[in-house]
C-alpha distance (Angstrom), angle and dihedral (degrees) to the residues before:
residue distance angle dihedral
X1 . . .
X2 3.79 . .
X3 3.89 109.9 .
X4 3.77 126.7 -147.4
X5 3.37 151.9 174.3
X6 4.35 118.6 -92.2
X7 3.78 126.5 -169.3
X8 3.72 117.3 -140.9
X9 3.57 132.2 -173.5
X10 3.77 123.2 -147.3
X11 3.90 131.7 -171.8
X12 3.91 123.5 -146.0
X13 3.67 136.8 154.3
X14 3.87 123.0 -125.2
X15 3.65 128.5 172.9
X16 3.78 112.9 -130.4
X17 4.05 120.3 -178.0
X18 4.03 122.3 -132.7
X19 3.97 105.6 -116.9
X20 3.96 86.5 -119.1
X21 3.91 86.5 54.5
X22 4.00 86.4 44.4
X23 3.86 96.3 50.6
X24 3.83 87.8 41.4
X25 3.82 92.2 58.9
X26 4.11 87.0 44.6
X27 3.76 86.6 59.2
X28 3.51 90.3 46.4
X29 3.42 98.0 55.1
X30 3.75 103.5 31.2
X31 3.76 117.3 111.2
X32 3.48 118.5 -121.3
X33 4.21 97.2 -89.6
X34 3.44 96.3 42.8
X35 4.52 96.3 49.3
X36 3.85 82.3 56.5
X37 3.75 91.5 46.5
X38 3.88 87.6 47.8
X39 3.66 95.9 39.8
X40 3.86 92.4 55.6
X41 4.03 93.2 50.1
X42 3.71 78.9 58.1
X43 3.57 94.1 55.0
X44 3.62 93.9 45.8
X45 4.59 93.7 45.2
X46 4.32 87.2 40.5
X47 3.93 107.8 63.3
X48 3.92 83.0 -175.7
X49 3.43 92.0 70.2
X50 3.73 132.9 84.8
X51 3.80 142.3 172.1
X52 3.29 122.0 -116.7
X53 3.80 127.8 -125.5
X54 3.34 131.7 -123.7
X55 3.80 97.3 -117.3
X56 4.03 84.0 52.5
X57 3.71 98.9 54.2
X58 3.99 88.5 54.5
X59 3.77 94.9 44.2
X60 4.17 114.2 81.9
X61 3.93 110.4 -144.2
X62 3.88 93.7 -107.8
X63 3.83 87.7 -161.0
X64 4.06 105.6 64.9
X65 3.73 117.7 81.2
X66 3.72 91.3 -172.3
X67 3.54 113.1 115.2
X68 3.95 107.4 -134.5
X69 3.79 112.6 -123.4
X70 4.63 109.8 -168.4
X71 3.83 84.0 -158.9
X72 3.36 97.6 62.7
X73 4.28 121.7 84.7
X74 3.81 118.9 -106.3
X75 3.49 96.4 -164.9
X76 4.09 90.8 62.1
X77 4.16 100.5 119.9
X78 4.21 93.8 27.4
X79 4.00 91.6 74.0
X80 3.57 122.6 128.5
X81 3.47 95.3 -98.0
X82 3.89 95.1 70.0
X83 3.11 84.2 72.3
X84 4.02 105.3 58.1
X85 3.52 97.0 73.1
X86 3.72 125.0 39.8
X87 4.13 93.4 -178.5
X88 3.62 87.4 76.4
X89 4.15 88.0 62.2
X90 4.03 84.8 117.9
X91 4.15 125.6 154.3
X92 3.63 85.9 -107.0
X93 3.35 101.7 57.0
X94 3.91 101.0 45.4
X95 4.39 82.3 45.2
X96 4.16 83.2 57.4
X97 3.38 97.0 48.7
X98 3.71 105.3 39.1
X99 4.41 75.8 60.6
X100 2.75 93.5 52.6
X101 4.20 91.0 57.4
X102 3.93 90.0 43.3
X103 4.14 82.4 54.4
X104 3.98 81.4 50.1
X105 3.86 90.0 49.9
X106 3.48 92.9 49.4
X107 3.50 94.5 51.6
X108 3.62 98.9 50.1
X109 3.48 85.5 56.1
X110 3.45 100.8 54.1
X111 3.86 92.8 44.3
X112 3.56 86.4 66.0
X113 4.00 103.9 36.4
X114 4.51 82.9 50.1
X115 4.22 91.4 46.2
X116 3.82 94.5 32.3
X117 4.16 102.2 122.9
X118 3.81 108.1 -128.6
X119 3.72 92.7 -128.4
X120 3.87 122.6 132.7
X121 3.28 120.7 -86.2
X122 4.39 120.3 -116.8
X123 3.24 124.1 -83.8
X124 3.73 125.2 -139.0
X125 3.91 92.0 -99.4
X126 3.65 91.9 47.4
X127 3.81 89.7 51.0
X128 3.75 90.7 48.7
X129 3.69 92.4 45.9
X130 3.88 97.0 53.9
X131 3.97 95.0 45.5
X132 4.22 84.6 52.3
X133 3.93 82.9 54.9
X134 4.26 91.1 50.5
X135 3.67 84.5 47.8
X136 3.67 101.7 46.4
X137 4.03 79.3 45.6
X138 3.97 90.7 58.4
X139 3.82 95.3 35.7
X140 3.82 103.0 52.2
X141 4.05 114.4 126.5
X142 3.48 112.5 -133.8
X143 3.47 133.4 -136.0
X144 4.10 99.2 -96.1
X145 3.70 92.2 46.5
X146 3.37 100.7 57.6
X147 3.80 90.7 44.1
X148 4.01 87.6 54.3
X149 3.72 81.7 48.4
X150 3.32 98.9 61.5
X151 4.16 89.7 40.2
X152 3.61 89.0 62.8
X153 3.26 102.8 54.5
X154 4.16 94.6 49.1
X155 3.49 123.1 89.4
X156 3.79 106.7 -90.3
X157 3.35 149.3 159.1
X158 4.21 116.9 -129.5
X159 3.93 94.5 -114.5
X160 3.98 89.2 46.4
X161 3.85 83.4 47.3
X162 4.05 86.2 62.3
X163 3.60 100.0 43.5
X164 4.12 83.1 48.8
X165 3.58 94.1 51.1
X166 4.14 88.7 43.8
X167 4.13 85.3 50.3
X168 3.76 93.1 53.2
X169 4.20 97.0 37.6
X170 3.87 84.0 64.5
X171 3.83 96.1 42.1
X172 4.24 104.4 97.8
X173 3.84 138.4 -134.7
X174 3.93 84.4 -81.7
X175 3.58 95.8 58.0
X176 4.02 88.2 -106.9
X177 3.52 119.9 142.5
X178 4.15 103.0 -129.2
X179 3.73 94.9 -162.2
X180 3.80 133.2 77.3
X181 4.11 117.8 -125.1
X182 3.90 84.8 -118.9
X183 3.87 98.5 53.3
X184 3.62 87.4 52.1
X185 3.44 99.5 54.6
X186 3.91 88.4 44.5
X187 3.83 92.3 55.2
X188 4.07 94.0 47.4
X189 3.74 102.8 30.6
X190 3.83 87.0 -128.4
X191 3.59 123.8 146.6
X192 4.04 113.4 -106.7
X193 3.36 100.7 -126.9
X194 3.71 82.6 61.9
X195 3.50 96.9 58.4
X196 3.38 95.1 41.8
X197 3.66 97.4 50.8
X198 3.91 92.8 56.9
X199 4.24 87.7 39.9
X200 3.55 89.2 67.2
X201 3.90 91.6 49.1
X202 3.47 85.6 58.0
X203 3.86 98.7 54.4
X204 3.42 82.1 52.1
X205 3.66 90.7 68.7
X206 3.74 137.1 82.3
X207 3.26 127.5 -33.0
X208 3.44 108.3 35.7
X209 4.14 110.5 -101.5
X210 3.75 101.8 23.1
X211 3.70 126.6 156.9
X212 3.42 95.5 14.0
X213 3.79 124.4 154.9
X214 3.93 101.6 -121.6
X215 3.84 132.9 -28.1
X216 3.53 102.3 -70.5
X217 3.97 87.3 55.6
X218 3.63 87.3 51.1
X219 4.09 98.9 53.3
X220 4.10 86.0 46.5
X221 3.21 92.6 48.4
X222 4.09 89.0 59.4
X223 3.01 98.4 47.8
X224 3.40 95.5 47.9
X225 3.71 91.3 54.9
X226 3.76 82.8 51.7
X227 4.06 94.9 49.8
X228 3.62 91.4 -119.0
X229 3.65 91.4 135.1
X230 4.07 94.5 118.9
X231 4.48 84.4 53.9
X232 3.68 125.6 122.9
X233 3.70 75.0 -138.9
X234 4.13 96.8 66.1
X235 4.30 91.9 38.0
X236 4.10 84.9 54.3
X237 3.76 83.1 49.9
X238 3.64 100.3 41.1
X239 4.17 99.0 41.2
X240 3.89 104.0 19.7
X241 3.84 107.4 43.4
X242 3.53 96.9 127.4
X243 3.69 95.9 38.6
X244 3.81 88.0 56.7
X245 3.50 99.7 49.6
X246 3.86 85.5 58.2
X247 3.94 87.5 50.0
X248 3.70 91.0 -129.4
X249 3.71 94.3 153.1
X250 3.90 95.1 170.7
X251 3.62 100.6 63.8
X252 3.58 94.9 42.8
X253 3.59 89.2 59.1
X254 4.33 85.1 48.2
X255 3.35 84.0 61.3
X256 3.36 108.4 37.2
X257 4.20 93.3 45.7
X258 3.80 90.5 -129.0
X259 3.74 135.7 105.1
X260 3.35 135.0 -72.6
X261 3.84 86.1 -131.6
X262 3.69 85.2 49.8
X263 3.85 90.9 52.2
X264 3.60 89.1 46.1
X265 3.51 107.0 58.6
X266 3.89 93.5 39.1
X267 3.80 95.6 63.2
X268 3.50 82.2 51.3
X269 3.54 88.3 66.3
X270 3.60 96.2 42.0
X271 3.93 90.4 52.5
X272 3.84 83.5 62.6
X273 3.60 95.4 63.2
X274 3.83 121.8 98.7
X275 4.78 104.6 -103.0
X276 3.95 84.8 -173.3
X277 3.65 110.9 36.3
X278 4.30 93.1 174.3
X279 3.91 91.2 69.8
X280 3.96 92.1 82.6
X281 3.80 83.3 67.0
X282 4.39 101.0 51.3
X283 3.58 118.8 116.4
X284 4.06 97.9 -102.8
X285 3.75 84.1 -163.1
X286 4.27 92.9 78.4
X287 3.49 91.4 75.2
X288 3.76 97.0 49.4
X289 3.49 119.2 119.0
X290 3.93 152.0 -173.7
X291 3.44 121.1 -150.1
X292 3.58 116.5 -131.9
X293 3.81 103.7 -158.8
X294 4.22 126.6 32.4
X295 3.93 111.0 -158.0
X296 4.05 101.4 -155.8
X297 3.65 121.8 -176.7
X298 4.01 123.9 -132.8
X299 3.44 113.0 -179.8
X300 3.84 106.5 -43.2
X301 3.30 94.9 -17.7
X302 3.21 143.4 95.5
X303 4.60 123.0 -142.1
X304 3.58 117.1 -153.3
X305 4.22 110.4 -153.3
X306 3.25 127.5 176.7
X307 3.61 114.6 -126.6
X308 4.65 103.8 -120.8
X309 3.91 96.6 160.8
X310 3.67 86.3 105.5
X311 3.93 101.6 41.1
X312 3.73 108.3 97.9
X313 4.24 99.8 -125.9
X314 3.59 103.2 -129.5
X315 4.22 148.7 167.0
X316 3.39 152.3 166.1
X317 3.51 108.6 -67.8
X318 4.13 121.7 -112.5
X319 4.10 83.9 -128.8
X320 3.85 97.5 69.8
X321 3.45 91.0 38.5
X322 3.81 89.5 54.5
X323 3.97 87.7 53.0
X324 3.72 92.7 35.2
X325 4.10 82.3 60.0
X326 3.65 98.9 47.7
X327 4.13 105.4 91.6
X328 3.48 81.5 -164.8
X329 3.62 94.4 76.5
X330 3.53 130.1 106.9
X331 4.24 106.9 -90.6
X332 4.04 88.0 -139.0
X333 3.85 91.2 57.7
X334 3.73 85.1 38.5
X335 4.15 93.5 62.2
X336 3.91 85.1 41.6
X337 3.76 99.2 54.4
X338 4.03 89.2 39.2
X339 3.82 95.3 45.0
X340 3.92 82.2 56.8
X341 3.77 95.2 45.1
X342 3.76 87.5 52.5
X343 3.95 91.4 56.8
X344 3.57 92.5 43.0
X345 3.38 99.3 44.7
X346 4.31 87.0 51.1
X347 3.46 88.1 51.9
X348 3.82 102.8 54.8
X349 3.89 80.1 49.3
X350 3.50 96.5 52.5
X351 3.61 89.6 53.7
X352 3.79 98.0 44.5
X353 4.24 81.5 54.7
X354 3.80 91.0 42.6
X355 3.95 89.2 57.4
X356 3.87 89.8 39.7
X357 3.74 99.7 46.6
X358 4.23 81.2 46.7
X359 4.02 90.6 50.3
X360 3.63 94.1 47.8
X361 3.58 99.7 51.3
X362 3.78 94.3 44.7
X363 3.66 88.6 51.3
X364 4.03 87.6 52.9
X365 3.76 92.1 53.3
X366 3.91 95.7 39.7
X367 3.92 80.1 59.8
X368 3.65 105.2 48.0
X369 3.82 89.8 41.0
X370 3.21 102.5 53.7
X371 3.43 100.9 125.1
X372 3.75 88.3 59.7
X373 3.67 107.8 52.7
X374 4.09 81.7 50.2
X375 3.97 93.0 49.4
X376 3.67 112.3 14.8
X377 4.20 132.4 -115.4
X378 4.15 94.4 -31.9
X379 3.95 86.7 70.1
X380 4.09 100.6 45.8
X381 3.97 109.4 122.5
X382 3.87 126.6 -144.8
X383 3.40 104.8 -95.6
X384 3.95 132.5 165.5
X385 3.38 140.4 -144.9
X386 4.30 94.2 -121.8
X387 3.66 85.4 63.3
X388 3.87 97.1 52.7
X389 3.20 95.3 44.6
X390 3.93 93.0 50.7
X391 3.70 87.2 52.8
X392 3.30 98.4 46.4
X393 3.81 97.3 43.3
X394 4.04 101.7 -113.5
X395 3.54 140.1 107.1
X396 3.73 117.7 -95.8
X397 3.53 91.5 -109.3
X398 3.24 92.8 52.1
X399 3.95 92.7 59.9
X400 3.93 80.0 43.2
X401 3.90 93.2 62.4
X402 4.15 87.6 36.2
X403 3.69 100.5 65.0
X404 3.87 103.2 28.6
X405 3.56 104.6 122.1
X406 3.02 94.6 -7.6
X407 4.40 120.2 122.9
X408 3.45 137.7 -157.8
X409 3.91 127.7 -133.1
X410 3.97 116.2 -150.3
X411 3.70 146.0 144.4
X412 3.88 87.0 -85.9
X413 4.06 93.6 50.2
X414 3.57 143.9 -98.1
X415 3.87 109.8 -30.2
X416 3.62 134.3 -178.9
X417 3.87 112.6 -118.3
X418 3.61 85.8 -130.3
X419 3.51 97.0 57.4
X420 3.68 88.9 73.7
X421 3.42 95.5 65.1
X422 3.84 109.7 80.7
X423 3.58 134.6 148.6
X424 3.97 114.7 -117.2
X425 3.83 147.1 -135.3
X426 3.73 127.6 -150.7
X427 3.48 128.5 -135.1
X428 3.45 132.7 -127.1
X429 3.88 95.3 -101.9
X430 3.91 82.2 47.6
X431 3.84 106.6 -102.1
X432 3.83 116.2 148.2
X433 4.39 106.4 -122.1
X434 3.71 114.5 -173.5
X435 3.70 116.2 -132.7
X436 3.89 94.6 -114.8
X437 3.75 85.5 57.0
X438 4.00 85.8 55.7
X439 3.41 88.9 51.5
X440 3.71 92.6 45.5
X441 3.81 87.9 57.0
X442 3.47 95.2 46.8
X443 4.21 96.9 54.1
X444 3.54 80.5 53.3
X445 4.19 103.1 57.1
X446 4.02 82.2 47.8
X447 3.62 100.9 50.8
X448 4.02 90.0 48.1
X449 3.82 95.7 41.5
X450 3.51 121.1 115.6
X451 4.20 104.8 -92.9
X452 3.78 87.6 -137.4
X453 3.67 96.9 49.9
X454 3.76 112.3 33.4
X455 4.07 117.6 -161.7
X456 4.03 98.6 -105.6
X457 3.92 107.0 -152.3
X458 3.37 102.8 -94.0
X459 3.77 84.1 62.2
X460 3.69 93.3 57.2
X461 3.22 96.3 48.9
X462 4.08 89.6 57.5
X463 3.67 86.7 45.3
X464 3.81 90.5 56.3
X465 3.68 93.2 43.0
X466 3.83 90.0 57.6
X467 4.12 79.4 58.7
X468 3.47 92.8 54.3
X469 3.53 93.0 -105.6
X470 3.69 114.1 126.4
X471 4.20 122.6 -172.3
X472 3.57 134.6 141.7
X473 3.71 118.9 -93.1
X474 4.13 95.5 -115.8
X475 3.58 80.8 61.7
X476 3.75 96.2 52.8
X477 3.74 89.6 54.4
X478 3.93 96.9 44.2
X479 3.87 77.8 60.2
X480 3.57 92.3 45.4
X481 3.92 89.3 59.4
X482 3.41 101.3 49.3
X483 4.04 85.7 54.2
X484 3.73 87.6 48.6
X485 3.47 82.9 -121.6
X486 4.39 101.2 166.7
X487 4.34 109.5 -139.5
X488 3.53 114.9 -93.7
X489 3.81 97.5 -93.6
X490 4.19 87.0 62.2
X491 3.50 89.8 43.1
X492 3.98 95.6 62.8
X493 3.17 126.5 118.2
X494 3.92 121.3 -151.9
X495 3.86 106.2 -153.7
């Protein structure tokens, strides 16, 4: 049977975003950091767009009469269809349009002058301390380095300098070593007394307890650095590991022939030694942030401002509108410079809906949790993202996007917006209790129980029925985890 080739033609639907959409929905969802990161690679791809200075946002344009109007849309004169027919490229129309970008000016600037916080501004000193923070941030030694460090300045030959370097490539942000003596010599064909000759160089290094095997490794290892070989500390370590970890204090003193007391206060000791060594040498600056919204209160109420001080200020720039004015001007430069306008002009509006669409939803959650930002994290209500974003006017995704990332400053703290949103239980008499209140309540019992007779769960879960809050124990200790709350047998405290 003679075999061919066929054609076939097949019909399906896919949804593809418009790269304006895309880069709106990047604004969106960009933190605060990374929209002024994106924001000035705009301003550095767009030569139509400039950043405003300070002395301009104060200043009012003395010469338009137009009253601004936020509600209105910019882009009205920049659609597609200016472009269809280049015979109406009359005076009149490049007069209404470059308006219609001074009207776009002036609303930028009165965006910011409305939303501007009324905070102080820096001083010199508080300039000068931030930018040592960025530099610390771009300066920090990690981990490896300062191991290789250290390897370069010992007494080695060049092929023990390799198997050094391999050592400390495997060792992790902890200070663990993630590989096994035996792999190691498997993957270099090196003897192991080799390796483990220059592995105990290492530990001998800075900080105190590096490359060590596991935990128990690591604790010896300080207190061997220490000389604290001959401690009750090091022989708890050494013969009761697993007896320790299970804080059974009683027979580790059986077998040890000391006291309990004794026992006692020397896993004190050991609880003051350092289980992940590595941390010292983490870039602090991951978990920096910038809150995007400040709730203030004024009387009994509370104001909801955006946060702009990072949000480069910017326009399109008098000079292309001069050239975009002149009919004299070439009609290929003319679709260039309004092409760019266009893109600027969607971005400014992007942002001015990014900061609105961030506004209105903390303004929603500011009302529905009142009761917190008065009393603090026992008062938050269940409260979902469907019902924001039917207040507010947007789809849930849309709310999704808005507060990823994204944190709140109040009286109470610095929040995550998401944290807000949390699924509820209701109490017996029919209150609604969000599950971070729960949790709340439950940090509480265990910070006020008795050290030598922790609250198992099955306690909690009487204590919280005596609140009117009734859930199964299995859920008590799922929240229990997430605090990094330890069971009530690790928990105890022998006194």
């Amino acid at each position: 049977m003679a075999q061919g080739l066929f054609l076939s033609q097949k019909m399906a639907l896919s949804q593809m975003l418009a790269p304006q959409l895309q880069q709106s929905l990047a604004l969106l969802q960009a933190p605060m950091l990374e929209l002024q990161a994106l924001v000035n690679q705009e301003l550095e791809q767009n030569p139509v767009l400039e950043e405003l200075i300070e002395q301009e946002l104060k200043s009012k344009d003395s010469s338009s009469d137009t009253e601004s109007d936020s509600s209105n849309d910019a882009g009205e004169g920049f659609s597609d269809s200016d472009d269809s027919n280049d015979s109406r490229d009359t005076s009149e129309e490049w007069e209404s349009q470059i308006e219609k970008l001074s009207q776009l000016d002036q609303e930028w600037r009165d965006y910011f002058s409305e939303t501007a916080l009324p905070v102080k501004r820096h001083s010199k000193e508080d300039d000068e301390r931030r930018q040592h923070m960025f530099d610390s941030l771009t300066t920090t030694t990690s981990l490896q380095e300062t191991l290789r460090e250290q390897v370069r300045l010992s007494d080695l030959s060049p092929d023990q300098h390799q198997i050094a370097d391999l050592l400390i490539g495997n060792i992790d942000e902890k200070g663990y070593l993630n590989a096994s003596i035996d792999e190691l010599v498997f993957s270099t064909n090196t003897p192991k007394e080799t390796i483990q000759v220059i592995l105990e160089l290492i530990q001998t290094f800075e900080p105190a307890g590096v490359a060590a095997i596991d935990l128990r490794e690591c604790l010896m290892l300080q207190l061997e650095r220490a000389e604290r070989e001959m401690t009750l500390e090091y022989r708890i370590l050494d013969r009761c590991f697993k007896l320790l970890g299970k804080r059974k204090f009683p027979e580790i003193a059986r077998d040890l022939g000391v006291s309990l007391e004794h026992v006692v206060q020397a896993t004190e000791h050991i609880s003051r030694l350092n289980p992940r060594p590595g941390n010292a040498y983490l870039n602090d600056g991951e978990t920096y942030v910038s809150p995007e919204v400040f709730i203030t209160k004024t009387g009994d109420e509370y104001v909801v401002s955006t946060n702009n001080d990072h949000i480069p200020r910017i326009r399109i720039s008098n000079t292309y509108k001069d050239l975009l004015s002149q009919t004299g001007s070439a009609s290929d430069l003319k679709e260039y410079i309004r092409e760019k306008i266009r893109s600027g002009k969607f971005l400014i509006k992007s942002i001015d809906q990014r900061q609105q669409t961030i506004s209105n939803i903390a303004k929603e959650i500011v009302r529905r949790q009142n009761e917190f930002f008065d009393n603090g994290i026992a008062h938050l209500k269940p409260m979902t993202m469907m019902q924001v974003a039917e207040k507010v006017g947007v789809h849930e995704t849309t709310v999704s996007r808005a507060v990823s990332g994204k944190y709140l400053q109040c009286a109470q703290g610095i929040f995550e917006m998401k944290f807000f949103f949390t699924s509820g239980i209701q109490t017996s008499s029919g209150t609604d209790v969000s599950n971070a209140t729960v949790k709340d309540i439950i940090q509480d019992m265990v910070r006020s129980e008795a050290p030598s007779k922790p609250l198992s769960d099955d306690q909690i879960v009487k204590n919280l029925l005596q609140k009117e809050i009734k859930i199964a124990r299995r859920t008590v200790a799922k929240y229990r985890n997430e605090l990094n709350i330890l069971p009530s047998h690790l928990r105890k405290q022998y006194i």
